[in-house]
Steps between C-alpha positions, in 0.01 A plus 500: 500500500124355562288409152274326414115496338254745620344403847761268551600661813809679428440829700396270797831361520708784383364692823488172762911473396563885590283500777664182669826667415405753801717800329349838396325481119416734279235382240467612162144439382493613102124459400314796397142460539350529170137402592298352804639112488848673518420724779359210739774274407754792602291562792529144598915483465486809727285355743697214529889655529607544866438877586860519640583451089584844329302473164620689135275476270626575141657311254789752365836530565519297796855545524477807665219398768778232605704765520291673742380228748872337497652497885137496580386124400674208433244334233344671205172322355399567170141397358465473218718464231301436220287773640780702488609405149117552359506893666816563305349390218238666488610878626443552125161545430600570157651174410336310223557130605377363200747684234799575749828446379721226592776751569249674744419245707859396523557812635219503714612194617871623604363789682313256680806248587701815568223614763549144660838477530533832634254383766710153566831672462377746811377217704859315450675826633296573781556136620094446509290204426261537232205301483326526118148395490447427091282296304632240254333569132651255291271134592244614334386477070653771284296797569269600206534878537861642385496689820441211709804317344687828523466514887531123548851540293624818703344379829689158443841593411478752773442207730782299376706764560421539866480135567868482426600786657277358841667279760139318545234448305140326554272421258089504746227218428203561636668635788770285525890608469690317285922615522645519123790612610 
């Protein structure tokens, strides 16, 4: 697992450790590109990947793309989490996140974790390393907006959860690697 702030080079070290690994990787990119600074920053991640790198991009069951490029690469490079985590959320365009429910977001919120561990659980039986590019939410002030503290609560437990479950984990400052774990 690679977090850290934004710009703190976390996708430039999650790809220099699987490319110096020299095995096949499969790259799971999970941005959508919701407007023109999206697009060229996409643009820019693809541009940079080595084009011997089989891209996904999606953010959904991810389980079942491991499925599919297992016995084909050894590493499986997911970025972004919290990118991930923020699609899920919003698939809803119905979703009040000012008056949701407590109970709603809770649920939300397992569907979520269950997505990830389905996504871990395949990596751990294919035998493949899985890089996970995310963004650490929680340095920060309490967000103002109730959706802002929503995400930064889901986004952070979710992290937790893969941190433990990770045999590494780094923590990027301006570009730098630091190992947690």
């Amino acid at each position: 697992m690679i977090t850290g702030g934004a710009r703190s080079g976390k996708s430039s070290f999650a790809e220099n450790l699987a490319q110096n690994a020299e095995k096949p990787v499969a790259y799971l990119a999970t941005a959508i590109p919701l407007d023109d600074g999206m697009e060229d920053r996409i643009q820019k991640h693809r541009a940079s990947r080595p084009r011997e790198w089989i891209t996904y991009e999606g953010y959904r069951d991810l389980h079942k793309v491991v499925e599919t490029i297992a016995g084909h690469h050894e590493i499986v490079l997911l970025d972004c989490m919290t990118i991930m985590i923020t699609n899920l959320l919003f698939e809803d365009p119905e979703v009040n996140w000012d008056t949701i429910a407590h109970e709603r977001i809770d649920g939300m919120e397992e569907w979520i974790r269950g997505q990830v561990m389905e996504f871990l659980a395949s990596l751990r039986s294919h035998g493949l390393w899985g890089i996970i590019v995310t963004n650490e939410v929680g340095m920060g002030i309490v967000p103002e907006s109730r959706l802002s503290r929503i995400f930064r609560d889901i986004a952070g437990r979710i992290n937790q959860m893969i941190a433990c479950e990770a045999d590494e984990v780094y923590f990027t400052v301006s570009g730098i690697p630091m190992k947690l774990k």
